[in-house]
N, C-alpha and C positions, 0 to 999 in steps of 0.2 A: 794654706795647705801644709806648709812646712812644718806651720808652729804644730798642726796634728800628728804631724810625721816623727817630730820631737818627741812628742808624750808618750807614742806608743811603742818608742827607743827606751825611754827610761820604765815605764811600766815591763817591760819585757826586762830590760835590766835587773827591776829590781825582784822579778819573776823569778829568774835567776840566781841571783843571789843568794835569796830566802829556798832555793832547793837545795844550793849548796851549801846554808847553813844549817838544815836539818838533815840532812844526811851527816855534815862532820859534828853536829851538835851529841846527835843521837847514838855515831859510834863511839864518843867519847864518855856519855853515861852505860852505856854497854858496856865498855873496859872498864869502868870505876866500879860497877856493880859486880859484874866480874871476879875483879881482885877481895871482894869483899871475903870475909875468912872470921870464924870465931877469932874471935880475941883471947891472946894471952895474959897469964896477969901482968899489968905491971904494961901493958901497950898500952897505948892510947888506939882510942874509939874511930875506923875508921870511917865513920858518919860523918864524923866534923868536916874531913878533909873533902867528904861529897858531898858535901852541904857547902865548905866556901867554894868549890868547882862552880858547880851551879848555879850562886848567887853571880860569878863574875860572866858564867854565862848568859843568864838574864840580864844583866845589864847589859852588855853586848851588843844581846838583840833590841831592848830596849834603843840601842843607841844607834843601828840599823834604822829602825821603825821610826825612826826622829829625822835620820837622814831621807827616809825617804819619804815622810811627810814634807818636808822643805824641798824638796824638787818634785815629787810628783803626786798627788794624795793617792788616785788613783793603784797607783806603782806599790804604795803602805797598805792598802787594800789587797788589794791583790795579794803581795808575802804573807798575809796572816792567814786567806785559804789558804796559798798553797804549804806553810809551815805545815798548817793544820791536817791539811789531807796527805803528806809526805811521812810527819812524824807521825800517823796513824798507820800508813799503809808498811813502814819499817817494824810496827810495835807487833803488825799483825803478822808478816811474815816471821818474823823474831819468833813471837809465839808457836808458832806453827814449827818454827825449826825445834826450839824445845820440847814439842810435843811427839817428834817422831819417833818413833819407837825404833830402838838402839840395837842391832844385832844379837847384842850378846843376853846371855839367860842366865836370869839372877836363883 
């Protein structure tokens, strides 16, 4: 009973985790996208710099989802719905916020 009692510590753990890697995942590409701005001559492209962001952030999780295959499979299971239904349900209210129509009359 214990050893069950264990698994559904680390599954809930890593339940956790994985919500609060996609909420700080997600507002970190929100700010990068953000800052995004025509370019002037003579800058450099700021694609690059959210292109290597995000590669170090995929490895990241990558390296989460490693962790939590070695303690718990279940627990790895689990992070990638809820990454998945999190970073969907951020995109959609996102969406929705851009979508609202802004006071003022253009």
């Amino acid at each position: 009973m214990e050893n069950e009692g264990v698994k559904i510590i680390w599954i809930i753990f890593w339940i956790l985790v994985a919500t609060g890697w996609s909420v700080l995942s997600f507002q970190w590409l929100r700010k990068e996208v953000e800052e995004i701005h025509p370019m002037l001559a003579g800058q450099k492209s700021p694609m690059a710099r959210l292109i290597q962001r995000r590669f170090v952030v995929f490895i990241l999780l990558g390296l989460l989802l490693y962790l939590a295959l070695r303690t718990e499979p279940l627990g790895a299971i689990g992070m990638v719905i809820v990454i998945t239904i999190a970073t969907w349900v951020q995109v959609i209210i996102y969406n929705n916020s851009l979508n609202k129509p802004t006071g003022r009359k253009e």
